[in-house]
MMTF fields as JSON, N, C-alpha, C and O atoms, coordinates in Angstrom:
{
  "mmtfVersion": "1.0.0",
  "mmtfProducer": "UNKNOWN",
  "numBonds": 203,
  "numAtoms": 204,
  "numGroups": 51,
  "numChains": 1,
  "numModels": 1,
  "chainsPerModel": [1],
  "groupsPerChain": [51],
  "chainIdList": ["A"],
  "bondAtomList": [4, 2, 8, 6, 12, 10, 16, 14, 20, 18, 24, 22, 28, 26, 32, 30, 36, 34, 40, 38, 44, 42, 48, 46, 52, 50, 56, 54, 60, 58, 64, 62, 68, 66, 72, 70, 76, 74, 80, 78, 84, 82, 88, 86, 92, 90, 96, 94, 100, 98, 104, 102, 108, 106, 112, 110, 116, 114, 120, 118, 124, 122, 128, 126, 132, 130, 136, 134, 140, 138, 144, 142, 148, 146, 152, 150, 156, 154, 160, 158, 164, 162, 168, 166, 172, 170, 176, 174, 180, 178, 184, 182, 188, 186, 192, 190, 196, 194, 200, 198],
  "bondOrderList": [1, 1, 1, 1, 1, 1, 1, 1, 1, 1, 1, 1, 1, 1, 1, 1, 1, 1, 1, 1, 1, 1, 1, 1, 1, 1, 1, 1, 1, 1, 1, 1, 1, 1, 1, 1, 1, 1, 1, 1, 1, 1, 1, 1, 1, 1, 1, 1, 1, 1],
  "groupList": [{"groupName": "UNK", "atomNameList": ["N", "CA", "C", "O"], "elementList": ["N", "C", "C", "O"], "formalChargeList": [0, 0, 0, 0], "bondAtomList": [1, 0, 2, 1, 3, 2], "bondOrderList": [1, 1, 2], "singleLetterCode": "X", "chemCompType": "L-PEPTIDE LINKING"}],
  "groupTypeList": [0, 0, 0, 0, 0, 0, 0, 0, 0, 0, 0, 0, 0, 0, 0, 0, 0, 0, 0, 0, 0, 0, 0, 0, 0, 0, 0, 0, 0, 0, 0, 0, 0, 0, 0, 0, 0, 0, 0, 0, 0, 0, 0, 0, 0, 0, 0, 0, 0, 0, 0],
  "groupIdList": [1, 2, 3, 4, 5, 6, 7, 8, 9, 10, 11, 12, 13, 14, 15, 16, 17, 18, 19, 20, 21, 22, 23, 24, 25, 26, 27, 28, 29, 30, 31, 32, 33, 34, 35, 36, 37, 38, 39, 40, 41, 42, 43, 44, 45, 46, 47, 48, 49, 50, 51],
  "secStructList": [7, 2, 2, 2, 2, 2, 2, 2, 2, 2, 2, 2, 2, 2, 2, 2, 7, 7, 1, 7, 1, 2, 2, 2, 2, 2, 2, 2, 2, 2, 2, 2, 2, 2, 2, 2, 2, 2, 2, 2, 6, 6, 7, 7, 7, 7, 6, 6, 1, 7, 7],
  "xCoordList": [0.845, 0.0, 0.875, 0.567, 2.302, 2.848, 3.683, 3.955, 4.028, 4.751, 3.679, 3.997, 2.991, 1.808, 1.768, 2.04, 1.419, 1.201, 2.635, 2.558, 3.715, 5.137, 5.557, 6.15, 5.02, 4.874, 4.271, 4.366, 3.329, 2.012, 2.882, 3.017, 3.228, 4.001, 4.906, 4.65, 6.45, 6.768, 6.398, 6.983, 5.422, 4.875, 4.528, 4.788, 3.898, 3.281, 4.338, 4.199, 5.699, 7.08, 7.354, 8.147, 7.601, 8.25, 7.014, 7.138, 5.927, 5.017, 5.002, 4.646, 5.399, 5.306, 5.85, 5.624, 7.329, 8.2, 8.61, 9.487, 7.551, 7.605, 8.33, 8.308, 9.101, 9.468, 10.743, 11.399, 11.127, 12.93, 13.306, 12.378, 14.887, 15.533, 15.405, 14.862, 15.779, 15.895, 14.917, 15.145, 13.426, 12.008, 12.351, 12.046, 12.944, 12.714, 13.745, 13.424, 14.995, 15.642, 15.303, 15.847, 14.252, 13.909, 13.045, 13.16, 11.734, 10.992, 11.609, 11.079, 12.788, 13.824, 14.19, 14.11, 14.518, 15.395, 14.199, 14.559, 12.719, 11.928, 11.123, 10.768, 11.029, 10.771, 11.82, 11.526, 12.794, 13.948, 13.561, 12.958, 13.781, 13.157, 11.914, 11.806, 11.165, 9.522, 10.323, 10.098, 11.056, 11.153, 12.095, 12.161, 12.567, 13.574, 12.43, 12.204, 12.124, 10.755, 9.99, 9.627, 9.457, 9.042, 9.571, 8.866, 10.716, 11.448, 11.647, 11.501, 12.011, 12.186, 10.82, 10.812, 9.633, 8.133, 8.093, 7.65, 8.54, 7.978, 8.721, 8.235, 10.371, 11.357, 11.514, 11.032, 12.29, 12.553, 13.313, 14.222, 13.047, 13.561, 15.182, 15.496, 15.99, 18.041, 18.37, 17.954, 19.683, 20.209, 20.703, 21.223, 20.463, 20.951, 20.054, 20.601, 18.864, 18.006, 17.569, 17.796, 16.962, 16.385, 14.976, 14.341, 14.377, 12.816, 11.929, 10.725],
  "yCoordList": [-1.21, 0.0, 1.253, 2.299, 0.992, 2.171, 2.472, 3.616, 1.339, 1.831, 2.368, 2.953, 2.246, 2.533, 4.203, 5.104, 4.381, 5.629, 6.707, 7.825, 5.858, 6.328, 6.754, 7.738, 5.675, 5.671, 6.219, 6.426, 6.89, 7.724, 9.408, 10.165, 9.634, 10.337, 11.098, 12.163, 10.028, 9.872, 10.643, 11.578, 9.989, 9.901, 11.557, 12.27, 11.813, 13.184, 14.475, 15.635, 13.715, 15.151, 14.895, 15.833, 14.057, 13.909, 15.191, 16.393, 14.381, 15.078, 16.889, 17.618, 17.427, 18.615, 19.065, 20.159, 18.715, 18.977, 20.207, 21.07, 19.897, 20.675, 20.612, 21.527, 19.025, 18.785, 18.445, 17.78, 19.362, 19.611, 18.648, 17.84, 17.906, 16.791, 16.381, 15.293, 17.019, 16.485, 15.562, 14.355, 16.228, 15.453, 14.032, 12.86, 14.497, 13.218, 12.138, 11.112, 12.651, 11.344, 10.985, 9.918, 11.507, 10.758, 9.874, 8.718, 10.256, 9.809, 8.047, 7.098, 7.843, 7.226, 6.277, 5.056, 7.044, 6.078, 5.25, 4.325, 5.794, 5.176, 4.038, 2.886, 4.53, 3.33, 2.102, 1.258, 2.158, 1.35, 0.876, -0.197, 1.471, 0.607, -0.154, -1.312, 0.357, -0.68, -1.892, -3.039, -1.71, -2.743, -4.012, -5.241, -3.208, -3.885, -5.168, -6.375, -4.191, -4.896, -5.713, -6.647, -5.549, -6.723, -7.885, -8.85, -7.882, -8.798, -9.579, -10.802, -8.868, -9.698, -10.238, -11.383, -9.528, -10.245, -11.666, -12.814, -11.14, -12.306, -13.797, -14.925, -13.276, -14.3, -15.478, -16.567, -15.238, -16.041, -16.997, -16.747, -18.584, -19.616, -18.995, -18.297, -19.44, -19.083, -20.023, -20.317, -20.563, -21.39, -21.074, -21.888, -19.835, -19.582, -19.507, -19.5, -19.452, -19.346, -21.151, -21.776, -21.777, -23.334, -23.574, -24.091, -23.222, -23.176, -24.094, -24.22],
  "zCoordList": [0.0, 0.0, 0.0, -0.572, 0.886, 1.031, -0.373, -0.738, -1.063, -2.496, -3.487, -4.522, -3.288, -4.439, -4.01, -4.803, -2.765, -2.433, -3.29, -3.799, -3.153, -3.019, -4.844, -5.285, -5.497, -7.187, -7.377, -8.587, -6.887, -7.363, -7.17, -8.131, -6.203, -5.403, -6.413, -6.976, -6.567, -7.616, -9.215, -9.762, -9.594, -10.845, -11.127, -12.096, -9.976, -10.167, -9.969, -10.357, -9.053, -8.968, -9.735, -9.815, -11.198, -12.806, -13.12, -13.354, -13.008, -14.436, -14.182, -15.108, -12.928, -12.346, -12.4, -12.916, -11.886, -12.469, -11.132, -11.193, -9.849, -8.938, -7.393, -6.57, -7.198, -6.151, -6.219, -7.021, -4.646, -4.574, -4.721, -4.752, -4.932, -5.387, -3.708, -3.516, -2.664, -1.462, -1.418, -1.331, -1.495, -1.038, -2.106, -1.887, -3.074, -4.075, -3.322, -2.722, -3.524, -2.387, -1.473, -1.188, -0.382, 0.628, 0.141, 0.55, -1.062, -1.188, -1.531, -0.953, -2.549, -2.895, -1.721, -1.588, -1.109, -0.07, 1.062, 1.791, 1.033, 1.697, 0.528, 0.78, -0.343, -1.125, -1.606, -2.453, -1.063, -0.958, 0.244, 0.241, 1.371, 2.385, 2.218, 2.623, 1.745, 1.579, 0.837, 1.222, 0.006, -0.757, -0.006, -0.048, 0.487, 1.597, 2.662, 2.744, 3.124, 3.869, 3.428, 4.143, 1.88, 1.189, 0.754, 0.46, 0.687, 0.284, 1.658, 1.635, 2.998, 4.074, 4.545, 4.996, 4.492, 4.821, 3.728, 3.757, 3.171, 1.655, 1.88, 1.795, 2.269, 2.826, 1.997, 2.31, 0.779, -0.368, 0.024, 0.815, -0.558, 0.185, -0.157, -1.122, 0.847, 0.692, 1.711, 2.831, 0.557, 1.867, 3.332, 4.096, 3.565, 4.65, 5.782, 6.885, 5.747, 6.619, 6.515, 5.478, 7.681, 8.352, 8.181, 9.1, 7.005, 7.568, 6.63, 6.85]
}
């Protein structure tokens, strides 16, 4: 839910052409985290984890 919000977000500081680069890297670096987070909720079989 929160990347969607974040792509939308996104989508609309391109088309505007109105938001500082700062806001955009955070926006960046928190949608890196979501993704981060999805990937660890999701928890792709690896040999390194016992489960």
């Amino acid at each position: 839910a929160h990347a969607i919000t974040l792509f939308y977000l996104i989508r609309r500081s391109v088309q505007t052409q109105s938001m500082p680069p700062l806001n955009f890297v955070l926006i960046f670096l928190l949608l890196t985290s979501e993704v981060k987070f999805l990937m660890k909720s999701t928890s792709f079989p690896s040999p390194s984890t016992n489960n």
